[in-house]
Backbone as a printed PyTorch tensor [residue, N CA C, xyz], in Angstrom:
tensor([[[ 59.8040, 102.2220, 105.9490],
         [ 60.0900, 101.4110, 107.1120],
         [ 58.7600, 100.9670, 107.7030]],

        [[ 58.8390,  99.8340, 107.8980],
         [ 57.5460,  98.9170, 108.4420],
         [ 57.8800,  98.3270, 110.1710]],

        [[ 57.0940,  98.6470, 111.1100],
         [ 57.0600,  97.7690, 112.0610],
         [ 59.2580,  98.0790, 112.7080]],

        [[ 59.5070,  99.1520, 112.3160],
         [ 61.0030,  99.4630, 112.4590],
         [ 62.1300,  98.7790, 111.7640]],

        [[ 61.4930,  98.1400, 110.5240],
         [ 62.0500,  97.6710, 110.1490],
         [ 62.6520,  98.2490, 108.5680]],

        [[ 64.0200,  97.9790, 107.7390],
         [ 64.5420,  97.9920, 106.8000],
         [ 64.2230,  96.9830, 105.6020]],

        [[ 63.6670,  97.2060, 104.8670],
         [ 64.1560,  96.2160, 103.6100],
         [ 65.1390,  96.3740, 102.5490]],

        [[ 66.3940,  95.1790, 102.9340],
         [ 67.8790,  95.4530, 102.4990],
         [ 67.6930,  94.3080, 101.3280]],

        [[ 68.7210,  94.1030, 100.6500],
         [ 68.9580,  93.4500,  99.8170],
         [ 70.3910,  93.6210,  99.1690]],

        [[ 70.9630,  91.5840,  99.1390],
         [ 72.3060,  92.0380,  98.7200],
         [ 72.2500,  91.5470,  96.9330]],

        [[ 72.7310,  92.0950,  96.0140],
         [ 72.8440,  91.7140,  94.6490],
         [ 74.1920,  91.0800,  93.9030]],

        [[ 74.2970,  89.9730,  93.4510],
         [ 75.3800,  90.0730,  92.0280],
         [ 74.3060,  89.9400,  91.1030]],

        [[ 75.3990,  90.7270,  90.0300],
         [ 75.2800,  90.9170,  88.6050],
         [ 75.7770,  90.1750,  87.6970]],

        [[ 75.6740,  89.7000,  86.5710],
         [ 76.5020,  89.8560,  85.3050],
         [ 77.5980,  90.7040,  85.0440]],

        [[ 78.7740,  90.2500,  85.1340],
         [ 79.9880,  91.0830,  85.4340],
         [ 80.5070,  90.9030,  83.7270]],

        [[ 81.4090,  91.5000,  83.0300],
         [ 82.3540,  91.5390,  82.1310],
         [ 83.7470,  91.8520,  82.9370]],

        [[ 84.4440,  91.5620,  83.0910],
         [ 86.1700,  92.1470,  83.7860],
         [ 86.1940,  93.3780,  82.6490]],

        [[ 86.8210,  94.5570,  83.5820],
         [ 87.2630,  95.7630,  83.0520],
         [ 86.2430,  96.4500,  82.0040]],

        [[ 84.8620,  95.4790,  81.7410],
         [ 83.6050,  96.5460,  81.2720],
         [ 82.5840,  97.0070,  81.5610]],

        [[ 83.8530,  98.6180,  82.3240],
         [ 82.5930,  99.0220,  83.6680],
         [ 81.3590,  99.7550,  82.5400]],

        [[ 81.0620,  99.9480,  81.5650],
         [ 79.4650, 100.2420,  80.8430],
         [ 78.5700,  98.8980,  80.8720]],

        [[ 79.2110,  97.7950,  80.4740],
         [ 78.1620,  96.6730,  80.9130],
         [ 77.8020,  96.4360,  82.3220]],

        [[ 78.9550,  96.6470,  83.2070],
         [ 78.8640,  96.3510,  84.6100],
         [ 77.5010,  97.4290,  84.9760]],

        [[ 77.9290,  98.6150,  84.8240],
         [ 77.0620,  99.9700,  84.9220],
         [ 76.0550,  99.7270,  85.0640]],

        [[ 75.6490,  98.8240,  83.8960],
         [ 74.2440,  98.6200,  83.4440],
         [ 73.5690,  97.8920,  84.1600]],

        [[ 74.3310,  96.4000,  84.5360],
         [ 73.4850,  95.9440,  84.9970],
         [ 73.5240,  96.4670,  86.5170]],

        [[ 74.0010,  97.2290,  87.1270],
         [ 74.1660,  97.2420,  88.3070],
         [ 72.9670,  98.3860,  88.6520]],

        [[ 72.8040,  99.6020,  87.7030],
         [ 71.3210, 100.3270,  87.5050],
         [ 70.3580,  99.9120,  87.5080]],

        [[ 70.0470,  98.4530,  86.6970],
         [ 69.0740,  98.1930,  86.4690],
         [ 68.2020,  96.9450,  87.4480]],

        [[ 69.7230,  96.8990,  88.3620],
         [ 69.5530,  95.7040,  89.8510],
         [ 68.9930,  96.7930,  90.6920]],

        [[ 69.1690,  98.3090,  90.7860],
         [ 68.8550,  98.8230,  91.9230],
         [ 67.4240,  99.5100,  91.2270]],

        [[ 66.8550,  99.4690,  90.3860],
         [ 65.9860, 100.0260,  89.7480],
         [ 64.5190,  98.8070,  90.1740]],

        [[ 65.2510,  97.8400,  90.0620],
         [ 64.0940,  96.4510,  90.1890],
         [ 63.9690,  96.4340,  91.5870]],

        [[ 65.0450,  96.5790,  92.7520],
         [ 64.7420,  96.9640,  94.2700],
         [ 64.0110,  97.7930,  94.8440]],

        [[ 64.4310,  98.7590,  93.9270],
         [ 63.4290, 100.4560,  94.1020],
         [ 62.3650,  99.4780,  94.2670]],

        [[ 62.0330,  99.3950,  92.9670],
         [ 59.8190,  98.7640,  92.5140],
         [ 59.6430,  97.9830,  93.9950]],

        [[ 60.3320,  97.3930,  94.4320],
         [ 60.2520,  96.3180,  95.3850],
         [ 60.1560,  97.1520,  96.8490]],

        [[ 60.5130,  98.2510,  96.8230],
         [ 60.6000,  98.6550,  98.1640],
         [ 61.9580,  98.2060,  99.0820]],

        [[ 63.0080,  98.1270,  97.9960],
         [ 63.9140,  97.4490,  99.1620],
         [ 64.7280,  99.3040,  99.4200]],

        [[ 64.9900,  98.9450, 100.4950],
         [ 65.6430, 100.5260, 100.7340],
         [ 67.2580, 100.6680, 100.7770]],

        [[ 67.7260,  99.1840, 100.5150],
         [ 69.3860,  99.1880, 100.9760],
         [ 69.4440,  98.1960, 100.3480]],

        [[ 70.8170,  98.2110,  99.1550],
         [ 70.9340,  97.2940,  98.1930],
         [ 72.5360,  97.3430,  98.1520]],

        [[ 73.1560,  96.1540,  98.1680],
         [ 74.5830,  96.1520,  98.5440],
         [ 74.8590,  95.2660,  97.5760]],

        [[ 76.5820,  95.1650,  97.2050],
         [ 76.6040,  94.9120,  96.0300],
         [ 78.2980,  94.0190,  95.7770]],

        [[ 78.6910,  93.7650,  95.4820],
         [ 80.1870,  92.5000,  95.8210],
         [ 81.2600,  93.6410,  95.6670]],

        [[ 82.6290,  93.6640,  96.3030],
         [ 83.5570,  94.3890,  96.4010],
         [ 83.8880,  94.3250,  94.8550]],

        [[ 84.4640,  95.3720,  94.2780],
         [ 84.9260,  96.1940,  92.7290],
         [ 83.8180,  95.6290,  91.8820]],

        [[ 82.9800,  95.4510,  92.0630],
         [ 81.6070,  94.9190,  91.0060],
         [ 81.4130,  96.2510,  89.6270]],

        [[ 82.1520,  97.2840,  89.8320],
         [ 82.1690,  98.3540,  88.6150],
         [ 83.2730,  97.5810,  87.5220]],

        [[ 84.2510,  97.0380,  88.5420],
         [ 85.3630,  96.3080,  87.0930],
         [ 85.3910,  95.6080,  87.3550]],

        [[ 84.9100,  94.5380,  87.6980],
         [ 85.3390,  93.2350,  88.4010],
         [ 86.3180,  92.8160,  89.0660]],

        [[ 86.6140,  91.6380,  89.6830],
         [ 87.1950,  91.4500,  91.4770],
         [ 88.7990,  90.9670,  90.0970]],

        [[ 88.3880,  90.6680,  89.4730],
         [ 90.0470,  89.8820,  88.2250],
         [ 90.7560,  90.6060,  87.5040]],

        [[ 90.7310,  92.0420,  87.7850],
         [ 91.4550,  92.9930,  86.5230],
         [ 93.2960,  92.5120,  86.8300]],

        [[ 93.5380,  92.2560,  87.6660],
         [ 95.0620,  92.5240,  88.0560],
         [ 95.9240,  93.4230,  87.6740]],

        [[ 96.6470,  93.5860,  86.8570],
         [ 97.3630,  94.5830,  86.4830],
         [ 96.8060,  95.5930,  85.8080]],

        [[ 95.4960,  95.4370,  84.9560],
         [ 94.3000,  96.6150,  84.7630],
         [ 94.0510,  97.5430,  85.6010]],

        [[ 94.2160,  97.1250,  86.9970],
         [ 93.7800,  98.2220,  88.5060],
         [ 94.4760,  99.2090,  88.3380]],

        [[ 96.3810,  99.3160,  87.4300],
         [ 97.1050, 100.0720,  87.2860],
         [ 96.4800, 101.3110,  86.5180]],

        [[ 96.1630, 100.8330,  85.6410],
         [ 95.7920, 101.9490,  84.5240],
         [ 95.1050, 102.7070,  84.6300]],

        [[ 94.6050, 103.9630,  84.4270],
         [ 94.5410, 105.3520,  84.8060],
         [ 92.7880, 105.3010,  83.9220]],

        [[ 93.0040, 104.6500,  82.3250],
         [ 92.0180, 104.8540,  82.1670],
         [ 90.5680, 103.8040,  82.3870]],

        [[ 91.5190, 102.3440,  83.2140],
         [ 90.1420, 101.4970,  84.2630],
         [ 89.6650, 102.5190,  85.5960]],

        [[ 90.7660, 103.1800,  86.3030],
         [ 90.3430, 104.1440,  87.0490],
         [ 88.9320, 104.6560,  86.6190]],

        [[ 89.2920, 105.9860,  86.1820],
         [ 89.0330, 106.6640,  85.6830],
         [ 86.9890, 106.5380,  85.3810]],

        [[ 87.7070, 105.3780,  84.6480],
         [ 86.1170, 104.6190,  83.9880],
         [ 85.3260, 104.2540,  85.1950]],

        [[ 85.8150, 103.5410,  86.2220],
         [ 84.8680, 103.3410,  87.4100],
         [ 84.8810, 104.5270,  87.9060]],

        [[ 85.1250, 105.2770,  88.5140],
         [ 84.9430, 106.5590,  88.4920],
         [ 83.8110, 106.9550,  88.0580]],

        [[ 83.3740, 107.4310,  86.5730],
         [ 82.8620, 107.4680,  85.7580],
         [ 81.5630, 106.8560,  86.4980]],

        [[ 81.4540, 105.6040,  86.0690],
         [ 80.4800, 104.8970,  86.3910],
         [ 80.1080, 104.8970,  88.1230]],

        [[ 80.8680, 105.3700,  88.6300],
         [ 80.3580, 105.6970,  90.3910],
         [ 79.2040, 106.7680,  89.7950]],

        [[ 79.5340, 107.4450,  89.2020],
         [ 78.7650, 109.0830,  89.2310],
         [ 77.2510, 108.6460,  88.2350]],

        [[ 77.2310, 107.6940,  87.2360],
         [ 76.2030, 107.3760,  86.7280],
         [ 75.4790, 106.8510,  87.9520]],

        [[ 76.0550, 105.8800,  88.2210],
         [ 75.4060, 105.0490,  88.9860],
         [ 74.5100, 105.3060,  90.1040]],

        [[ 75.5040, 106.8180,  91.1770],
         [ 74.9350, 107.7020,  91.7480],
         [ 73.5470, 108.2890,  91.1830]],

        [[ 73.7560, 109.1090,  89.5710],
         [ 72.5630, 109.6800,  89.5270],
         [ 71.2830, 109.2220,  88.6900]],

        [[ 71.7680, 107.3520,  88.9810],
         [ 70.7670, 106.5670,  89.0660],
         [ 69.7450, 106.9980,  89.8420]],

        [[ 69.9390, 107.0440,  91.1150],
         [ 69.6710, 106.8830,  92.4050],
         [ 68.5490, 108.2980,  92.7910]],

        [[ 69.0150, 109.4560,  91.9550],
         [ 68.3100, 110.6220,  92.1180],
         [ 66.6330, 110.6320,  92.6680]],

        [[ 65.9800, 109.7950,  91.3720],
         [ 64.7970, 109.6750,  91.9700],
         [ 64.2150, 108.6250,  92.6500]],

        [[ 65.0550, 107.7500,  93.4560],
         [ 64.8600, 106.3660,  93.9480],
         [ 65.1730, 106.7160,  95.0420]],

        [[ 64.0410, 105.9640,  96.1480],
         [ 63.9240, 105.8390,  97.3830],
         [ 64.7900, 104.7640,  98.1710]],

        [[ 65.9910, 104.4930,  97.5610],
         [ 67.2130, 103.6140,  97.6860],
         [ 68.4730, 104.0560,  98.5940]],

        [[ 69.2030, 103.4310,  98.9050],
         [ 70.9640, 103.6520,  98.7190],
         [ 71.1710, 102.1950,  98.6720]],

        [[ 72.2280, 102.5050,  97.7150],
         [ 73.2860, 101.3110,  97.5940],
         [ 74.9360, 101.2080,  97.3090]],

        [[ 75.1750, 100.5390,  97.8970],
         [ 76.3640, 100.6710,  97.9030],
         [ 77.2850,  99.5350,  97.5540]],

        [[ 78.6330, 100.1070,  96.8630],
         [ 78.7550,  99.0980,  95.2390],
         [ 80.2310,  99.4230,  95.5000]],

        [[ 81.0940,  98.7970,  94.7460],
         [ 82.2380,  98.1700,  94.5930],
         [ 83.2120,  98.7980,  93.3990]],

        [[ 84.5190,  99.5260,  93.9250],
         [ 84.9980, 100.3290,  92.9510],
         [ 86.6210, 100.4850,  93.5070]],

        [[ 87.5270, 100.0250,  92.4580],
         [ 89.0150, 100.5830,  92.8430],
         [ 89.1590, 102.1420,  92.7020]],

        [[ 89.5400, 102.7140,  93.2550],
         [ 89.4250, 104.3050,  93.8460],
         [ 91.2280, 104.8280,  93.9650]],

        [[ 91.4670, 105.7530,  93.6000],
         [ 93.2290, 106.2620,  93.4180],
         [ 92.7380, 107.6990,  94.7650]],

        [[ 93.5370, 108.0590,  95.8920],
         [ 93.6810, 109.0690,  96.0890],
         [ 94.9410, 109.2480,  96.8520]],

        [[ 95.2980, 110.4810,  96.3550],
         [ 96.5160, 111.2120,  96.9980],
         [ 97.7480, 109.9120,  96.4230]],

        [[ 97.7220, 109.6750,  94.8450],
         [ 98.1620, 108.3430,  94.3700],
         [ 98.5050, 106.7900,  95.0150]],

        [[ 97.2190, 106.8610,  95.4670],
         [ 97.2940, 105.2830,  96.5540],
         [ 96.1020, 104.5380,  95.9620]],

        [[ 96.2150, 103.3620,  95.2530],
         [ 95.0560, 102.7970,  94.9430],
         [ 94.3010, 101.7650,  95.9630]],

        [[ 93.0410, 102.0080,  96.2290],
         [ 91.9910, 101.8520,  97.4060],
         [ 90.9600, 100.8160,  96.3600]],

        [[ 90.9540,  99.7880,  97.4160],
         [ 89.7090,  98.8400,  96.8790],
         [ 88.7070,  99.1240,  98.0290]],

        [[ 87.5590,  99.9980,  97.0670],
         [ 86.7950, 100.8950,  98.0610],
         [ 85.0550, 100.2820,  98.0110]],

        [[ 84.5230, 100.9940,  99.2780],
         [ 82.9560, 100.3420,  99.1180],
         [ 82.4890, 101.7000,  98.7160]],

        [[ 81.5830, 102.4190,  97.5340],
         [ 81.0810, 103.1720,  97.9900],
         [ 79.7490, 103.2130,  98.0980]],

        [[ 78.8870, 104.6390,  98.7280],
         [ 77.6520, 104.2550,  98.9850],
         [ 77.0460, 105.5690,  98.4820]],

        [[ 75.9780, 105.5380,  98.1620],
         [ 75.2370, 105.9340,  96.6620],
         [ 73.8950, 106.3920,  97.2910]],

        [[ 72.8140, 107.5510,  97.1000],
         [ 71.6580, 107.8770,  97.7220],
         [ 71.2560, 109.0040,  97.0140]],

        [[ 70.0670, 109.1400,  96.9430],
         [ 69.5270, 110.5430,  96.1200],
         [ 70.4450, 111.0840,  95.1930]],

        [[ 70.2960, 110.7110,  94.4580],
         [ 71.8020, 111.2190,  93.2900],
         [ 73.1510, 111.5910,  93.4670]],

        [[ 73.6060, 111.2470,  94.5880],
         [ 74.7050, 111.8930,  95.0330],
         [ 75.4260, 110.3330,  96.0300]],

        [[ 77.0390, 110.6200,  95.7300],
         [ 78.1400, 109.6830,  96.4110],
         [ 78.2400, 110.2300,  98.0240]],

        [[ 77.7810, 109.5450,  98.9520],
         [ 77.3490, 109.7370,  99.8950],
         [ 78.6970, 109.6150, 100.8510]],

        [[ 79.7540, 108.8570, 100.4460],
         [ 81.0390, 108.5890, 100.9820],
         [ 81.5990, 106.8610, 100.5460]],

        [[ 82.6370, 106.9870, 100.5480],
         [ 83.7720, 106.2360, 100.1890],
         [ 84.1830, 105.1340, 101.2720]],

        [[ 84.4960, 103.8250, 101.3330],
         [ 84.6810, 103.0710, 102.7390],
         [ 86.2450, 102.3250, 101.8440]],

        [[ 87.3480, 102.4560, 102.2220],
         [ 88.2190, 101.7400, 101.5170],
         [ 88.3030, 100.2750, 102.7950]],

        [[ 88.7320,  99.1940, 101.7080],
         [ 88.9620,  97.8310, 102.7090],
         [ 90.1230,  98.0310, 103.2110]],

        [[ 90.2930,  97.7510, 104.1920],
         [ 91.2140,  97.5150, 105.6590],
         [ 91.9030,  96.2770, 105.6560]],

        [[ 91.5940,  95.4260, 105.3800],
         [ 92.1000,  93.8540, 105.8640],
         [ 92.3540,  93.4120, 104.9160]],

        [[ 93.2380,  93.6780, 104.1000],
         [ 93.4420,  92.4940, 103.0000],
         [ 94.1070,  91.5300, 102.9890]],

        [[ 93.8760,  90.3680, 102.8340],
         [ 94.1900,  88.8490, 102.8680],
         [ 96.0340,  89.3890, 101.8360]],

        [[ 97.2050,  88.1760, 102.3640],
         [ 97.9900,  88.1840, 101.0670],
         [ 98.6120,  86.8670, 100.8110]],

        [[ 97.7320,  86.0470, 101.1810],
         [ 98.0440,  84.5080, 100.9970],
         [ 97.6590,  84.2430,  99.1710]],

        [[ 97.2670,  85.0450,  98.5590],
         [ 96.2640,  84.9680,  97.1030],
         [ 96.0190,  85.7490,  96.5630]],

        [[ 95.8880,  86.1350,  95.6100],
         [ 95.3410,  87.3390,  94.4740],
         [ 94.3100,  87.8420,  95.1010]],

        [[ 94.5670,  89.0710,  95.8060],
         [ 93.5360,  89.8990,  96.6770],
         [ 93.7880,  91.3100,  96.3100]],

        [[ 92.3590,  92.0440,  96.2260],
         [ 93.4020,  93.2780,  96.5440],
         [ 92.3570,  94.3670,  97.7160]]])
């Protein structure tokens, strides 16, 4: 922090729909290039682990699952980086599926933000 100040930064990636290992990747390697940069807060587009178009994919246990998965890489991206960021993931709990923000810091999932307001004029979720 400089002068009280933050250096944030928001990112898209190169997305594949439903290929959260490519997504993974590039989404590591967006917060890896911020690190070098000194940015300290790196934010990232809502479900950016599977992309915002899976539709009936959101159902399946093993797209779950996989972002999931890739929350926890992604997290212990973060281990030795002077970062948090926080990234985009459909989330199941207590069997309720959540289009969630989460946020990511020293190797560890720091907490979960599910969206509140969803539009239903359009393919939202």
């Amino acid at each position: 922090m400089k002068d009280g100040f933050v250096r944030c930064a928001s990112a898209t990636v190169d997305i594949k729909v439903a290929d959260t290992d490519y997504n993974t990747s590039n989404i590591i390697k967006a917060i890896e290039d911020a690190a070098q940069n000194n940015i300290k807060l790196i934010v990232f587009p809502e479900l950016c682990i599977t992309g915002y178009t899976c539709g009936d994919l959101f159902l399946q246990k093993i797209l779950i699952d996989s972002a999931k998965d890739s929350l926890i890489k992604i997290a212990k991206a973060t281990e030795n980086l002077d970062i948090t960021a926080v990234v985009g993931l459909p989330y199941v709990a207590e069997q309720t599926l959540y289009n969630c923000a989460a946020v990511v810091n020293g190797g560890h999932i720091k907490g979960l933000v599910p969206k509140l307001n969803i539009p239903n004029y359009a393919e939202f979720y």
